[in-house]
C-alpha positions in Angstrom: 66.2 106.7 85.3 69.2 106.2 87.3 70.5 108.3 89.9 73.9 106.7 90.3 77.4 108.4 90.0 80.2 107.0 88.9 83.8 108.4 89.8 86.0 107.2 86.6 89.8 107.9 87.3 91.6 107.7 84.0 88.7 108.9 82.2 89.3 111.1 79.3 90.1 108.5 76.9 90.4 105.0 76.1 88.7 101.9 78.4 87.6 104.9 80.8 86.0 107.4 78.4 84.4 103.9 76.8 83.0 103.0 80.3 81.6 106.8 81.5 79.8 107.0 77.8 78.2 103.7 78.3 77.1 104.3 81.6 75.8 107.8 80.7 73.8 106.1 78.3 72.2 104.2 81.2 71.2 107.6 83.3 74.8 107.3 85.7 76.2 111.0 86.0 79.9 110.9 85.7 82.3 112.5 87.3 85.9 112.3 85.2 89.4 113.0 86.5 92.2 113.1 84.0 95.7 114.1 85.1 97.0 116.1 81.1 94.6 115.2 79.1 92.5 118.4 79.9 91.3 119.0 76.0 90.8 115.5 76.1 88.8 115.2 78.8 86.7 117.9 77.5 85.7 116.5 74.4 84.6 113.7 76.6 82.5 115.6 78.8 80.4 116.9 75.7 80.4 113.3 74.2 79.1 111.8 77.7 76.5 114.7 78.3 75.6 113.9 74.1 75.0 109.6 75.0 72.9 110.8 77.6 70.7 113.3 76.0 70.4 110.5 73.1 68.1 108.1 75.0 66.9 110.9 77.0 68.3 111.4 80.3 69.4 114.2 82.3 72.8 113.7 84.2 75.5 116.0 84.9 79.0 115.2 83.9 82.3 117.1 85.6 85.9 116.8 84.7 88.4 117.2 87.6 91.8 117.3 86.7 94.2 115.6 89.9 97.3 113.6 90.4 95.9 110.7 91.5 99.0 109.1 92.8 99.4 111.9 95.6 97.2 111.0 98.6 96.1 114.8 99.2 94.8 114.8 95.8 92.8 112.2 95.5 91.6 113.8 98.9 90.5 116.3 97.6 89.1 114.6 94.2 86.7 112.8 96.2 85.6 115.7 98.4 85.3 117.9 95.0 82.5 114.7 93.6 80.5 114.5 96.8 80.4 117.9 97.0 79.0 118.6 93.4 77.3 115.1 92.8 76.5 115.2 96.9 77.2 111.2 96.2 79.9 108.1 94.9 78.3 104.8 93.5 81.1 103.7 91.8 85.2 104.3 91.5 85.9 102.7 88.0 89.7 103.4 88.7 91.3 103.1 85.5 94.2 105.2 86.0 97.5 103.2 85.5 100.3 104.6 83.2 102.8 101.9 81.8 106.2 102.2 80.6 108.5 99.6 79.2 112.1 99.3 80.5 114.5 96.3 81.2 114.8 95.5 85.1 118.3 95.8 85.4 118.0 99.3 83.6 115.1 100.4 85.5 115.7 103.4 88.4 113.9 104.0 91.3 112.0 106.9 90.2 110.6 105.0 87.1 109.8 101.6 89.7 108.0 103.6 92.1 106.2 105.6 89.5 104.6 102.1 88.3 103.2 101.9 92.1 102.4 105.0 93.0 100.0 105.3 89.4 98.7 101.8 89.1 98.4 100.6 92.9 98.7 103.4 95.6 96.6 105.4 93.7 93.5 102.2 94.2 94.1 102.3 97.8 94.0 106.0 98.2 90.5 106.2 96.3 89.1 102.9 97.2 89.4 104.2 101.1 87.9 107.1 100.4 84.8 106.1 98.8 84.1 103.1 100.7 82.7 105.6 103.7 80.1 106.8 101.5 79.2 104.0 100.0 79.2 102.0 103.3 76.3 105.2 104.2 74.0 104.5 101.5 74.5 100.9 101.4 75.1 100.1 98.0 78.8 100.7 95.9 80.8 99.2 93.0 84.7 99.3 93.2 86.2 98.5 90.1 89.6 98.5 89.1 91.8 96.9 86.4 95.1 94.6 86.1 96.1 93.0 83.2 96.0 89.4 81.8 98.1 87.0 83.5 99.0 89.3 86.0 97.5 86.2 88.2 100.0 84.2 86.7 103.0 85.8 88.4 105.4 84.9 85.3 108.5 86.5 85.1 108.3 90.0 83.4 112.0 91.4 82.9 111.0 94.2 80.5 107.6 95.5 82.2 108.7 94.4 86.1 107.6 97.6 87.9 104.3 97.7 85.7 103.6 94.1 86.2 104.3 93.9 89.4 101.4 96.9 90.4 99.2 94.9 88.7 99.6 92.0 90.5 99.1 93.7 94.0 95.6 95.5 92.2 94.3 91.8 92.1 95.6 91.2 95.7 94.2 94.7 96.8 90.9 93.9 95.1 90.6 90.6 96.7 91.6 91.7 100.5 89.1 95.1 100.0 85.7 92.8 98.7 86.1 90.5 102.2 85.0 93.6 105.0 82.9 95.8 101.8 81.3 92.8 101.2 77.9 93.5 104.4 77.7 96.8 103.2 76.5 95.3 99.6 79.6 96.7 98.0 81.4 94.8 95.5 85.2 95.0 94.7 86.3 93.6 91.1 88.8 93.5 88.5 89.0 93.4 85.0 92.4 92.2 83.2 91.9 93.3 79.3 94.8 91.6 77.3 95.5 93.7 74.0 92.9 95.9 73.3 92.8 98.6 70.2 92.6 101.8 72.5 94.1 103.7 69.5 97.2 104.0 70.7 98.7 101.2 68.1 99.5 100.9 64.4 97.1 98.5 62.3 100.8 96.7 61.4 101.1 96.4 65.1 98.0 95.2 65.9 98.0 92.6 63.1 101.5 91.3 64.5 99.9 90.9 67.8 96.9 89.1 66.8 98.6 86.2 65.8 99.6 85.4 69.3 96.4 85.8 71.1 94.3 82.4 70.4 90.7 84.0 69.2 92.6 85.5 66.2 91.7 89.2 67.1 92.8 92.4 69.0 90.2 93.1 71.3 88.0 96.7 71.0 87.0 99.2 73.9 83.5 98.3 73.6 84.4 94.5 74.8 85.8 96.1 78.3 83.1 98.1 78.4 80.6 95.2 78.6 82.1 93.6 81.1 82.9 96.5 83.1 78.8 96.9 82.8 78.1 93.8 84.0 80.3 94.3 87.2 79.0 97.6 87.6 75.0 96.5 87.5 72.8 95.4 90.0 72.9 91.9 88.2 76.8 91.4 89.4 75.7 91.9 93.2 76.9 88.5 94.0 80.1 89.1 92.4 83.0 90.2 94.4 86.8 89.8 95.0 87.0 88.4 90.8 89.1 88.7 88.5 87.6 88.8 85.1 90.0 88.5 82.0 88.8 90.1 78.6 91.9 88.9 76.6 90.2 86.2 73.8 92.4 83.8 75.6 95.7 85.5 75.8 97.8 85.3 78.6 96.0 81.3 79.6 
């Protein structure tokens, strides 16, 4: 049975509540933090503390409810875990709002919103955990970007979104170089389009045309690969980028 904790920012629904059920499943206790979704992130809870009971483990499961774009928060998120958990084995950080806007419409409170959600809020919560995990020796840093986002194409209608997710890969890839001796690894995921439940079927048939395996993508396929990077299997893997798109974005 494991003992592990992950901290899963962004984890009351979609890719995040996916990843903290599968884990659970494995024996990881799970600490959510949502920022609205509070019945959301309730329903979780009981559905995390349910895939753990079903192949018979006993883990404790916590939702926290913080801004994690605000330094002081994520301050005190972090405290909050290590306080109840009295450890951090893994930040699966995926927190990272998105809005669509053209550039030349875009203001400055929409721009820096992309940054503050999808990039400062890594580097806040990446720094924070790394002191722990550089204690016990062991810890799994995993955030997400999205698919060609290591392409650096031009983006005039998602700029400020794109943009954030380009520096995740760069912060990922700077952060695995002095984690990397404590036997922590730092990784990213870019999913392409994935049915979160947030689109139409119409939609999502329009949008399979374009993405070369013929399909929109599920939850469960992040999830696998997010389990992977998380295991003890992926110790060797740091500082990579791993699309789950079905060739979208090449």
């Amino acid at each position: 049975m494991s003992s592990r904790v992950a901290l899963i920012s962004g984890g009351a629904k979609g890719i995040g509540r996916g990843i903290g059920l599968a884990l659970a499943a494995q024996g990881w206790s799970i600490a959510l933090c949502y920022r609205t979704s509070h019945e959301a992130a309730l329903a979780t809870c009981r559905d995390i503390d349910e895939a753990a009971r079903s192949k018979g483990h006993t883990t404790t499961t916590i939702a926290i409810q913080a801004d994690v774009s605000r330094p002081d928060a994520c301050e005190l998120l972090v405290q909050r875990v290590l306080e109840t958990s009295g450890r951090i084995d893994a930040l699966v950080h995926c927190a990272g709002p998105y809005h669509r806007v053209d550039i030349l419409a875009e203001t400055p409170e929409g721009w820096r919103s992309m940054f503050e959600n999808n990039l400062d809020s890594l580097f806040y919560l990446a720094r924070l955990v790394a002191k722990p995990m550089i204690e016990q020796k062991w810890g799994r840093i995993l955030a997400f970007s999205m698919a060609n986002a290591d392409r650096l194409t031009a983006q005039p209608q998602v700029t400020a979104h794109y943009l954030a997710k380009v520096g995740v890969l760069g912060l990922v890839r700077t952060l695995s170089k002095p984690l990397a001796k404590h036997r922590i690894t730092v990784n990213a995921i870019s999913p392409g389009f994935v049915n979160s439940g947030s689109m139409e079927a119409s939609e999502l048939a329009t949008i399979a045309k374009n993405i070369p395996a013929g399909y929109v993508g599920s939850v469960d396929d992040v999830v696998h690969a997010a389990l992977y990077l998380l295991s003890d299997e992926a110790s060797y893997v740091t500082g990579a980028n791993l699309q789950v798109s079905g060739g979208w974005g090449l």
